[in-house]
NULOFI-415133 format. One record per residue (C-alpha): x, y, z. Coordinates in Angstrom, 1 decimal. Each point is the difference from the previous one (the first is absolute). Last residue first. Layout:
! residues N
     px     py     pz
      X      Y      Z
...
This chain:
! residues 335
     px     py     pz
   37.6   -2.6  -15.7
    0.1    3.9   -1.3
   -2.8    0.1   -2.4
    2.3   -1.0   -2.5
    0.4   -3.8    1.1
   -3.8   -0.4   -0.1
   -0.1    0.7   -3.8
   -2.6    3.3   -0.4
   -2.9   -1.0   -2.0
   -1.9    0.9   -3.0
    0.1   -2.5   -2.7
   -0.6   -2.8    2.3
   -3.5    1.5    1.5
    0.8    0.3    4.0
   -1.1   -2.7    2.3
   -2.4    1.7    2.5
   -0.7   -3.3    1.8
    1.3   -2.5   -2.3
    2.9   -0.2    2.2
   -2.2   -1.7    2.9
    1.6    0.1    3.4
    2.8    2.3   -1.4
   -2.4    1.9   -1.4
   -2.6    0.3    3.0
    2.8    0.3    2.4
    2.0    3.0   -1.7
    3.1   -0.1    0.7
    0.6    3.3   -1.7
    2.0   -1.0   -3.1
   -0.3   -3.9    1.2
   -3.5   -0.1   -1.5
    1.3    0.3   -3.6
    1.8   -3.5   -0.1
   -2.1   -1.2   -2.5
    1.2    2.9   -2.4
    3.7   -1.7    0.8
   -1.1   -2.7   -2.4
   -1.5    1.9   -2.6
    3.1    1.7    0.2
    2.1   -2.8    0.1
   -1.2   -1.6   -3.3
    0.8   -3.2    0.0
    2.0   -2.5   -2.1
    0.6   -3.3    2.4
    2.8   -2.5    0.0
   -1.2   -4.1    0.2
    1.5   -1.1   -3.1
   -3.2   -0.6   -1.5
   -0.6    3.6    0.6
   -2.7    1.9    2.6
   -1.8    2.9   -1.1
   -0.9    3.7    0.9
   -2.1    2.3    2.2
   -3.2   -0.5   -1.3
   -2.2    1.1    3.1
   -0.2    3.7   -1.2
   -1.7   -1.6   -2.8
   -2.9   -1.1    1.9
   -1.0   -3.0   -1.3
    1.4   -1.9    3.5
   -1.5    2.2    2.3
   -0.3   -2.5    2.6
    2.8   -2.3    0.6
    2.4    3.5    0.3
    3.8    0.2   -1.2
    0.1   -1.5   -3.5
    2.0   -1.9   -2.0
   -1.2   -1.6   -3.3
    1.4   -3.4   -0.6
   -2.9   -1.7   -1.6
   -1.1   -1.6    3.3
    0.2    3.6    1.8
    2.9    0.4    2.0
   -0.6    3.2    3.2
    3.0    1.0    1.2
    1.2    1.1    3.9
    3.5    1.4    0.1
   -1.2    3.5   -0.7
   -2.5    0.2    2.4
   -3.6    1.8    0.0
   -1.5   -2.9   -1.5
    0.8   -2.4    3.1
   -2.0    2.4    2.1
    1.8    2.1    2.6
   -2.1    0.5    3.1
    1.1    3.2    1.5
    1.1    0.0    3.8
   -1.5    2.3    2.6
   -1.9   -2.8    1.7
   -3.3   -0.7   -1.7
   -1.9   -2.8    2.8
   -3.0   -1.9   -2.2
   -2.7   -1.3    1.7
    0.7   -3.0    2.2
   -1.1   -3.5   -1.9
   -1.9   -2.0    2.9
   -1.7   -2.1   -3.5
   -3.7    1.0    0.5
    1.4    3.6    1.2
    2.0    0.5   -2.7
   -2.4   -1.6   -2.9
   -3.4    1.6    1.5
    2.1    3.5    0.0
    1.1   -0.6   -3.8
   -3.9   -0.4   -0.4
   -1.0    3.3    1.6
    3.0    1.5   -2.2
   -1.8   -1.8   -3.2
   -3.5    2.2    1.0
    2.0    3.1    0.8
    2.2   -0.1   -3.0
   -2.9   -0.6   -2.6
    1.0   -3.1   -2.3
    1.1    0.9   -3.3
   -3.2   -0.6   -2.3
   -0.3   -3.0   -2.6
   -1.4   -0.2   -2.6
    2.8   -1.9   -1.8
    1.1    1.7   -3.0
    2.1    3.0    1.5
    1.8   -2.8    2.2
    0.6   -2.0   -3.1
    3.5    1.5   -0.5
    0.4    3.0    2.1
    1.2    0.2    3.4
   -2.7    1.1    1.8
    0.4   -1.4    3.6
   -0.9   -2.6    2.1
   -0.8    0.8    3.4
    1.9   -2.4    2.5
   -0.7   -2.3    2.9
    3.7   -2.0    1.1
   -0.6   -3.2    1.7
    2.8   -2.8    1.9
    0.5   -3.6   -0.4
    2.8   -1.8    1.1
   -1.2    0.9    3.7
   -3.1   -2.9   -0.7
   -2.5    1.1    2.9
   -1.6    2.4   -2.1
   -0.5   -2.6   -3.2
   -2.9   -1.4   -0.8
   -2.4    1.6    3.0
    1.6    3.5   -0.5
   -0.2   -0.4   -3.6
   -3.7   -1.0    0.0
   -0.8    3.2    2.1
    1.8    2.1   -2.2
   -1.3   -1.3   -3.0
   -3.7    0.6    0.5
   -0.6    3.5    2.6
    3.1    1.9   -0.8
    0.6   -1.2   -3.7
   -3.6   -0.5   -1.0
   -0.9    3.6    1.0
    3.1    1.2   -1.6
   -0.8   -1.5   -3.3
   -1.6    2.3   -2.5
    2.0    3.0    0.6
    3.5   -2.0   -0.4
    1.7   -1.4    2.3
    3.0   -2.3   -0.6
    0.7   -2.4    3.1
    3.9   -0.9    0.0
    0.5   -3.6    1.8
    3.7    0.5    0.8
    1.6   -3.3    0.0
    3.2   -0.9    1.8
    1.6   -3.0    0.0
    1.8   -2.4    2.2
   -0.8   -3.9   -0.8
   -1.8   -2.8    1.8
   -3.0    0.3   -2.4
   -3.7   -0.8    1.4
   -0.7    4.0   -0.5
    1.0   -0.6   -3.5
   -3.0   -1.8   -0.4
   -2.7    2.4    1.1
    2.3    3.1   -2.4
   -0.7   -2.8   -3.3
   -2.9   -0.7    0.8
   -1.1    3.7    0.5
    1.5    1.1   -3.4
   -1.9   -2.6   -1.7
   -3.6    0.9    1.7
    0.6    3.5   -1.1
    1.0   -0.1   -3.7
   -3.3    0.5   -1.9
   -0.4   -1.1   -3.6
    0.1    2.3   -2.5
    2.2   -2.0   -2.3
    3.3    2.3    0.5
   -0.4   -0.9    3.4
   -2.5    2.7    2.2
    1.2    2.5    2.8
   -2.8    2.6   -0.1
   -3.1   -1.8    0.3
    1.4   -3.3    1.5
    1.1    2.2    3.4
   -3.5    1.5    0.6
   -1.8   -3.5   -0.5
    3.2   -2.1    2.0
    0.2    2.6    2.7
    2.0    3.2   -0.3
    2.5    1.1   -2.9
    2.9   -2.2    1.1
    3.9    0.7   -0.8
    2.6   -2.0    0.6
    4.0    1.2    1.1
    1.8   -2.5    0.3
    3.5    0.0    2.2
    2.4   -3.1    0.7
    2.0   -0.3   -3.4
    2.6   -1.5    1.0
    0.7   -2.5   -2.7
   -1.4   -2.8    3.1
   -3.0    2.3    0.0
   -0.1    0.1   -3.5
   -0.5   -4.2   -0.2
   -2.1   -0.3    3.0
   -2.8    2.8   -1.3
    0.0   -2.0   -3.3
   -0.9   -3.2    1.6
   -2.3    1.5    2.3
   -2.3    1.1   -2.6
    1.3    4.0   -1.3
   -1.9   -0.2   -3.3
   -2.9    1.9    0.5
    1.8    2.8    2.8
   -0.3    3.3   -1.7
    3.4    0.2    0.2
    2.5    3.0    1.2
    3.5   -1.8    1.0
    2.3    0.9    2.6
    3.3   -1.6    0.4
    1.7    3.2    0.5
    3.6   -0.7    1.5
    3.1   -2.2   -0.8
    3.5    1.2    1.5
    2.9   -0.5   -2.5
    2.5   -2.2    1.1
    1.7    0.0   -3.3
    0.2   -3.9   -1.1
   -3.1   -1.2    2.1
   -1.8    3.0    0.1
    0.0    0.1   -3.5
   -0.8   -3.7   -0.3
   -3.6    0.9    1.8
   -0.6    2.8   -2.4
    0.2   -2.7   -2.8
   -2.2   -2.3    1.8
   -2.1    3.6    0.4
   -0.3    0.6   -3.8
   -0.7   -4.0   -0.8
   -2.7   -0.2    2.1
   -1.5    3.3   -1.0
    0.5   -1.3   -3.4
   -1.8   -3.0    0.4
   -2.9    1.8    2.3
   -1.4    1.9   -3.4
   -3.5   -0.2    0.2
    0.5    0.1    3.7
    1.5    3.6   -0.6
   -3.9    1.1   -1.3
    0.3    3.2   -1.8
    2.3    0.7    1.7
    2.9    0.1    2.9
    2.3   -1.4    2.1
    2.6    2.0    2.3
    3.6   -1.0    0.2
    2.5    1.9    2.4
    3.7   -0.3   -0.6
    2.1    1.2    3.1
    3.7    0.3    0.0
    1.1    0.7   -3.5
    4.0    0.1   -0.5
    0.8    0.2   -3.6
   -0.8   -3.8   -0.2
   -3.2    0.2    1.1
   -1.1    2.6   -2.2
    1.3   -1.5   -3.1
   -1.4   -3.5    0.9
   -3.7    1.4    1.0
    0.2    1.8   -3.4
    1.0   -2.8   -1.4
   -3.1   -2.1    1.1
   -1.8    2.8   -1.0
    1.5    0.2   -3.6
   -1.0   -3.8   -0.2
   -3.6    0.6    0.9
   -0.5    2.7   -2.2
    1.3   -1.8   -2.8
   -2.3   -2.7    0.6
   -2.6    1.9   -0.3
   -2.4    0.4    3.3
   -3.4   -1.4   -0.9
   -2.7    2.1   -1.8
   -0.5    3.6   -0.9
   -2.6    2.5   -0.6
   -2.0   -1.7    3.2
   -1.7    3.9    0.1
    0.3    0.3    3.8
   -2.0    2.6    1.9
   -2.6   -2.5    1.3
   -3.4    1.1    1.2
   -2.6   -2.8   -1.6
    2.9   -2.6    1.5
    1.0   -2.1   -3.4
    1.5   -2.8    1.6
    3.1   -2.9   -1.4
    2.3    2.9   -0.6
    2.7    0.8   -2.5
    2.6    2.4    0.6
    2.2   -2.8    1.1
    3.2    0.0    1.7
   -0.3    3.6    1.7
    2.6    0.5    1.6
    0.5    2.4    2.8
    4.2    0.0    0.9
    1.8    2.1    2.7
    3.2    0.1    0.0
    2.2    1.2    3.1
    3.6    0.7    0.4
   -0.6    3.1   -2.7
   -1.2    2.0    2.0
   -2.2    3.1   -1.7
   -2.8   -0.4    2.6
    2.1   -0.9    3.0
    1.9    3.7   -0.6
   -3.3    1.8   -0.1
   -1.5   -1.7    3.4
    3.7    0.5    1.5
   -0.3    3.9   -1.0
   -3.5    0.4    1.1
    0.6   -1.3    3.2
């Protein structure tokens, strides 16, 4: 087990692409990590990907995952087109198998027209987050302009329920210490009533978590794990979701593999979505002509949960993720 789970880590049939194509966002949530340093992908960037995709494909690459990212991605839904029409004539020429097609959004600008377009690119997950009911939610996840988000967002998930298209969308509920209440006993309830008897749509409660940026600046408190567990409970038995069955297999996160990469819209690489200013996270760059310089051992330091199989790091390579100037490269401690 631990040998294939290595061995599909490190393969180089698969690629495994996050990109973020803007770094700019349309919402200032009070809790937001980001610092919107950059804006839209380069073009640069966008050409070496493209050849990336090319190099890859012709060497022999048999699945080519594509993952959208932010900032806002909708800001930027013009190169996300033209990323995936490209990924579309790579399967065409090389036979390449196309995977991913998940996108994290916060949902304002997905109106049927743009959900129709990138589900015909095949992009056919969303991930959308809510903060509670319209008062709770517009305190936290404002526009740029202060103005709350909430009733937008909900137009735009009402009308896609009218589509005739397959998609998947993943209302994700953030809890926070001032909101459970208002997530278990006000959104719930109207999400259940909008949108339980739609299979498209599904529900995933989660605490947020300290990741810097504005967090430290927001007031708010991390939610307490016995009050956000009774809401998680609320969601799973509200929505017939079975709790969670851990077999004896690790879950591997995308962050923990070598042939999974992180492209920031200036060209940066990175392995993990979250910790982008941490500096273990800055694994290298892409080039025009679509090669990439990185440092392997930053990027094998990723791969420390592997050395004991470790779930914890292996689910979550942060976890325990030793200081770069004092590690032991995975490949020495005898994997």
């Amino acid at each position: 087990m631990r040998d294939r789970m290595f061995l599909k880590a490190i393969s180089s049939d698969l690629l495994e692409l996050r990109l973020m194509v803007t770094e700019q966002c349309n919402f200032r949530c009070t809790y937001c990590y980001e610092d919107f340093l950059y804006g839209k992908m380069e073009r640069k960037v966008v050409d070496g990907i493209k050849r990336l995709m090319r190099t890859r494909c012709e060497a022999g690459l048999k699945v080519l995952n594509l993952h959208w990212f932010g900032g806002e991605p909708l800001l930027a839904v013009d190169i996300i087109e033209e990323l995936s029409c490209f990924a579309f004539e790579m399967q065409e020429a090389y036979g390449v198998k196309l995977g991913g097609g998940t996108i994290s959004t916060n949902g304002f600008g997905l109106n049927k027209r743009v959900l129709s377009k990138l589900v015909n690119l095949g992009v056919k997950e969303y991930q959308i987050t809510l903060d509670g009911s319209r008062n709770a939610h517009d305190l936290t996840r404002r526009k740029i302009s202060g103005k709350g988000t909430f009733d937008r967002i909900v137009k735009n998930l009402v009308d896609a329920k009218s589509l005739d298209v397959d998609f998947d969308i993943v209302l994700r509920l953030h809890i926070h210490d001032g909101n459970y209440d208002d997530v278990k006993e006000g959104l719930l309830p109207f999400l259940m009533e909008s949108f339980l008897n739609d299979k498209r749509f599904s529900v995933h409660p989660i605490a947020i978590g300290d990741f810097g940026g504005a967090f430290s600046e927001s007031g708010l408190a991390l939610a307490e794990k016995v009050r956000s567990d009774e809401v998680v409970k609320a969601v799973k038995m509200a929505w017939n979701q079975k709790e969670d069955e851990r077999d004896n297999s690790a879950t591997v996160c995308y962050a923990a593999t070598l042939n999974s990469f992180l492209i920031r819209s200036n060209g940066e690489i990175g392995k993990c979505t979250t910790a982008l200013n941490d500096v273990r996270n800055r694994i290298g760059f892409i080039k025009e002509d679509g090669s990439l310089e990185l440092d392997m051992e930053k990027s094998k330091l990723w791969m420390h949960g592997f050395s004991d199989m470790n779930v914890d790091k292996l689910a979550c390579p942060l976890y325990g993720l030793p200081k770069y100037d004092n590690f032991i490269p995975i490949f020495d401690a005898g994997l």
